[in-house]
N, C-alpha and C positions, 0 to 999 in steps of 0.2 A: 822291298819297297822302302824308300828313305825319306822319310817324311819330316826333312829340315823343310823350314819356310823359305820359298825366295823370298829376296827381297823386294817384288812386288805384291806376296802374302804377307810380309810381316804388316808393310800401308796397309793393307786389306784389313789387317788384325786390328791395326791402328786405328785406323779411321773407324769400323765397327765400335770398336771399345768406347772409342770419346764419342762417337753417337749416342750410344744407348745411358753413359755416365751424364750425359749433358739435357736429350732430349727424352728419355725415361726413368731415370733414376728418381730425380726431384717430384717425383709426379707419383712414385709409388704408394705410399702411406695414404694419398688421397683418394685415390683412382678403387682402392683398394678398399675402404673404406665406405666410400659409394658406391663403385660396379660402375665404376665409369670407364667407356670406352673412351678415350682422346684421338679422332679420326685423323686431327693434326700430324698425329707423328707419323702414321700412314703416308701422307703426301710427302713430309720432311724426308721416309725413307725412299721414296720414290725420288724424289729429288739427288738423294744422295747413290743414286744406282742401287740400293740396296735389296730392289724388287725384279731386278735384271739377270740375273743369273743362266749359265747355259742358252741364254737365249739370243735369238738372231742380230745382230745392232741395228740391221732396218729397221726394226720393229720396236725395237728401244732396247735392246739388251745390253749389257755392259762390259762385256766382252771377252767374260771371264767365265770359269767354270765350276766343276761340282766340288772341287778342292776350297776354292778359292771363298763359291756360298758358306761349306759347312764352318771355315773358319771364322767367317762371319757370323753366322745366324748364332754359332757357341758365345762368341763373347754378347750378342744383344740378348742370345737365352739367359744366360749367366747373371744378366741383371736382372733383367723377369722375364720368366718363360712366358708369357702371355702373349708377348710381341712377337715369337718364334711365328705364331698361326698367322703371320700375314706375309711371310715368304709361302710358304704353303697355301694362302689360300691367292692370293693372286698369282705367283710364278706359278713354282711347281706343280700347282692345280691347273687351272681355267689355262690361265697362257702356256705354258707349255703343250700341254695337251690338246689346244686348238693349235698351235702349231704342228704336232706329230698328225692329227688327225683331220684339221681344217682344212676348206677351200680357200685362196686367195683371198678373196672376200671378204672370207669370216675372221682371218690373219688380220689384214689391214683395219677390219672396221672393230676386232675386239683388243687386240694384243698391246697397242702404244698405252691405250687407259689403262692397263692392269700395270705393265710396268713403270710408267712415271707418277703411277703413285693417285692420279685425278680418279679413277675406280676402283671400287671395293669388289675385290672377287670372292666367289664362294663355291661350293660344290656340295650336293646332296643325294646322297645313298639313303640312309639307316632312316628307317620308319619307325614308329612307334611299338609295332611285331616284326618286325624285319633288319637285323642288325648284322648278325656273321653271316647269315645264309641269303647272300644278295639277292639269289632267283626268287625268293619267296617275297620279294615288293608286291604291292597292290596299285602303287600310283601307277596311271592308264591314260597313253598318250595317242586317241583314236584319228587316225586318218579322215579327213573331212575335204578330202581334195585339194585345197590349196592353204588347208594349213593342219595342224594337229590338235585337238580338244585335249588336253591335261585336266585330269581328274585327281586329287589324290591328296595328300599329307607326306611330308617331312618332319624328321625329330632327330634334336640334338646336334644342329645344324651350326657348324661354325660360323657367324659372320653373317648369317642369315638375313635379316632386317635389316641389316645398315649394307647387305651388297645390291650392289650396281648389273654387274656381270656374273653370272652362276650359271654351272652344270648344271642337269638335273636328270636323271636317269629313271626311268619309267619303262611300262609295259609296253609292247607296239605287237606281241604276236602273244592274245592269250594262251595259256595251258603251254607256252614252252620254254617257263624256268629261266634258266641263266640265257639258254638263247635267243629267247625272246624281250629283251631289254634293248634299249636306245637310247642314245646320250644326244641331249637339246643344250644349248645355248638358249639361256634367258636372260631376255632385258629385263628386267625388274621394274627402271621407272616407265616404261609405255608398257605393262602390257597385264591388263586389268585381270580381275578375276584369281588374284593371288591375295591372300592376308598372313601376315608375319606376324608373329608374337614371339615377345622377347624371353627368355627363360631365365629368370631371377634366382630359382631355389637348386644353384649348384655347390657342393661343395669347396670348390676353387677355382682358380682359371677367371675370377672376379673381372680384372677389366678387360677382358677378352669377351666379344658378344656373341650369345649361343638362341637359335631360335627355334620355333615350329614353323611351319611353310605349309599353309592350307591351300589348294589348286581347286579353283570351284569355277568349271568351263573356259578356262585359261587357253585364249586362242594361242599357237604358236607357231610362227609362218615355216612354212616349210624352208626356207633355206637357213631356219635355222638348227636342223638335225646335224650334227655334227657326226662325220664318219659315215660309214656303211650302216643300210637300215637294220635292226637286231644285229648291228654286234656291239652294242651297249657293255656287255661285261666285258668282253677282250679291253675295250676302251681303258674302263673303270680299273680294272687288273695291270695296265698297263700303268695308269695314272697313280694308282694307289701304291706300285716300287718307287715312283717319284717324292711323292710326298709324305711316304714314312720316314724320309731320309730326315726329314722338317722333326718329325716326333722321336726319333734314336739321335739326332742333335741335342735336340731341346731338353731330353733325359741327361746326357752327359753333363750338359752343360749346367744343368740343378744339382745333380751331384758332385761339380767341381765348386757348388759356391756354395752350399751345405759342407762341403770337406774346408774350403776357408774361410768359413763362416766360425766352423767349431775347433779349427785348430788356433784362429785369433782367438778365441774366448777362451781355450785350454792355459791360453799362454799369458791372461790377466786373470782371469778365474784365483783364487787365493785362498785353500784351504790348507789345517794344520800347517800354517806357515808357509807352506811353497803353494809355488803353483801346481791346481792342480794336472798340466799337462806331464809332469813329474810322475804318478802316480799310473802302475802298470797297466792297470785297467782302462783306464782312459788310453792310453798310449795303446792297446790293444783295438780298442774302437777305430782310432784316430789310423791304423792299421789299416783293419779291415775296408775302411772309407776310401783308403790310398787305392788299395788295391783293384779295390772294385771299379771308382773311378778310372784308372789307366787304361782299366781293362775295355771300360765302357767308347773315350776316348779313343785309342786306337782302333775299333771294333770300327766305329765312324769313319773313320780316314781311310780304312780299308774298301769299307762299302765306297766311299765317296769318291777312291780314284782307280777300281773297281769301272764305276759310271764314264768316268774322265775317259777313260781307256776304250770306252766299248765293249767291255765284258761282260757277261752275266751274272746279275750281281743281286738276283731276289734272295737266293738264299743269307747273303752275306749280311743284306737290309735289314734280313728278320732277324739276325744274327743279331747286329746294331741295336733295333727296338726291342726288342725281347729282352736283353742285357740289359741294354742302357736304363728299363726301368725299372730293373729291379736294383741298381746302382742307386738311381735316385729315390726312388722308397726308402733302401733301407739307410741311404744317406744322410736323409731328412731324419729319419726316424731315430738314427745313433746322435744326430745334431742336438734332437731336443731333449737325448737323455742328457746329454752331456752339459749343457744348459741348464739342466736341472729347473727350478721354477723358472725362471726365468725365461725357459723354451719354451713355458707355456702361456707367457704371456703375448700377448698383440703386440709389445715394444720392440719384440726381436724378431727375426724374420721364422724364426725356426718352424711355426704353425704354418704361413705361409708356403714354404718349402714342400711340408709334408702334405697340404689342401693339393698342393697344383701337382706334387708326383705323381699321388693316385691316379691320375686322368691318362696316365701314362699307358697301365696295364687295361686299357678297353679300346680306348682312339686312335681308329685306323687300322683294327685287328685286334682284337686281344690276343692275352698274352698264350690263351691255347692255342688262338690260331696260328699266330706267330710259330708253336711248338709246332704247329703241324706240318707247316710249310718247312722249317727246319729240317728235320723228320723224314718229310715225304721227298726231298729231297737227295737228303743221304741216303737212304732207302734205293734211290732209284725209280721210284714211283711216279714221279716226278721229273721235269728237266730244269735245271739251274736255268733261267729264263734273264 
């Protein structure tokens, strides 16, 4: 595989970069500070094609592909991961997947909002008891003739309260596990009987918004079941190779500004008279960071045109996220040794880095499950999907 940029990737690179320098950078230190979401840059990315990805150009996509997103989403990861979650939660997620799955319909009437940017998409699996072992949800979406009653609870929901358009996957055949799940399209603003609360007390991922999703007799018309009735997981399984690619990006990509983050400080840093990037030990860190990051990097690119190609590519994905955060863990973490106080202060990003990696090893699979799909793969147990 040869993974020189064309030069309609290198613009791609470009243009990314000076987005995220221009319309998120300036914003960090405050947003950060508060847990402020800035919905604005949301529309600015939608304006800028940058919610388009893989997808159709009827329907707003930009006409480009899985090559072309991750180069992107790495350099808008790169400034703050926080902003990675809304390629994933509008494309990758909601539009794409009502594309693979949807009726005309539900194409035309959800897909334009998600990608230019005027809708906030989201998606909701993981319950309060319910996180790796999808079939064991309890949210209950009962057939009522001409539409479905949604009972139930969501937790730790990306984007929750502030989305427009969201997945939601629910019970529709009790006592039958994974095969009894179904994936809905919800409107959020018509369609009563839902309450959102915002989740405040995270350790990172700050202007990024994270919710609970209460469903208390939540009518949902029938033509908004997305797909075939119970096969909710195939959906979700399908969607979730999609948008781990969004979390094994947004990994590399903290671990390439953790790696230049600590090699500009190695090289002003000023102990016993040199710098300390001088000093083996350091240069040993500064090492191990290289490495891991390339490794994490190219791991991405392979998944990424892997997808381009039409390959089978889950193993390669988990390969991607499984890596990639333990790159950025321990990226962050060698950054604010190397920082020494000063890693530990709020003036440097180094805290930052290491708050938003961790979110790395559980969102969208932890990092067992990741090994197991690895694993079961190699094995044979499994089929590269």
């Amino acid at each position: 595989m040869n993974f020189d940029l064309t030069e309609e990737q290198v613009m791609v690179q470009e243009m990314a970069r000076n987005f995220a320098e221009k319309e998120i950078a300036p914003y960090i230190e405050e947003d950060e500070e508060n847990h402020h979401y800035r919905r604005e840059i949301l529309t600015k990315m939608g304006e800028n094609g940058l919610l388009g990805w893989s997808m159709p150009e009827e329907y707003g996509g930009n006409g480009m592909g899985w090559m072309e997103a991750v180069i992107a989403l790495y350099e808008i990861a790169k400034v703050h991961t926080s902003w990675r979650l809304s390629i994933s939660g509008n494309c990758w997620g909601p539009a794409m997947t009502i594309n693979h799955w949807g009726t005309t319909e539900q194409k035309e009437k959800y897909i334009p909002g998600l990608l230019d940017g005027s809708a906030v998409g989201s998606f909701a699996i993981t319950e309060a008891n319910s996180g790796s072992d999808v079939g064991s949800m309890k949210t209950t979406a009962v057939d009522k003739g001409d539409h479905f009653l949604m009972n139930g609870s969501k937790m730790w929901i990306s984007g929750g309260h502030t989305s427009n358009t969201g997945l939601v996957f629910a019970v529709t055949a009790e006592g039958g596990g994974a095969q009894g799940l179904s994936c809905f399209i919800i409107d959020y603003d018509n369609t009563p009987g839902i309450t959102r609360i915002p989740i405040h007390t995270k350790v990172g991922m700050w202007p990024a918004p994270t919710s609970e999703l209460v469903f208390e007799n939540a009518e949902i018309p029938k033509e908004n079941l997305l797909g075939p009735l119970n096969k909710g997981f195939q959906i979700c399984m399908w969607m979730l190779n999609n948008t781990r690619m969004g979390c094994a990006t947004g990994a590399a990509a903290l671990s390439a500004a953790a790696l230049e983050g600590a090699v500009a400080y190695a090289n002003e840093r000023i102990q016993f008279g040199k710098q300390i990037g001088k000093f083996q030990m350091i240069q040993q860190q500064i090492t191990e960071m290289k490495l891991e990051d390339e490794a994490a990097r190219y791991l991405v690119l392979q998944a990424a045109w892997l997808k381009e190609n039409g390959r089978p590519s889950q193993q390669e994905t988990s390969m991607a996220k499984l890596y990639g955060c333990k790159a950025a863990v321990n990226a962050a973490n060698l950054a604010m040794k190397i920082y020494g106080s000063y890693g530990y202060s709020t003036e440097y990003p180094c805290g930052r880095w290491l708050r938003d990696a961790k979110q790395f090893e559980t969102l969208e699979g932890t990092s067992n499950i990741h090994t197991g799909i690895i694993a079961g793969i190699e094995l044979g147990y499994q089929p590269n999907r």
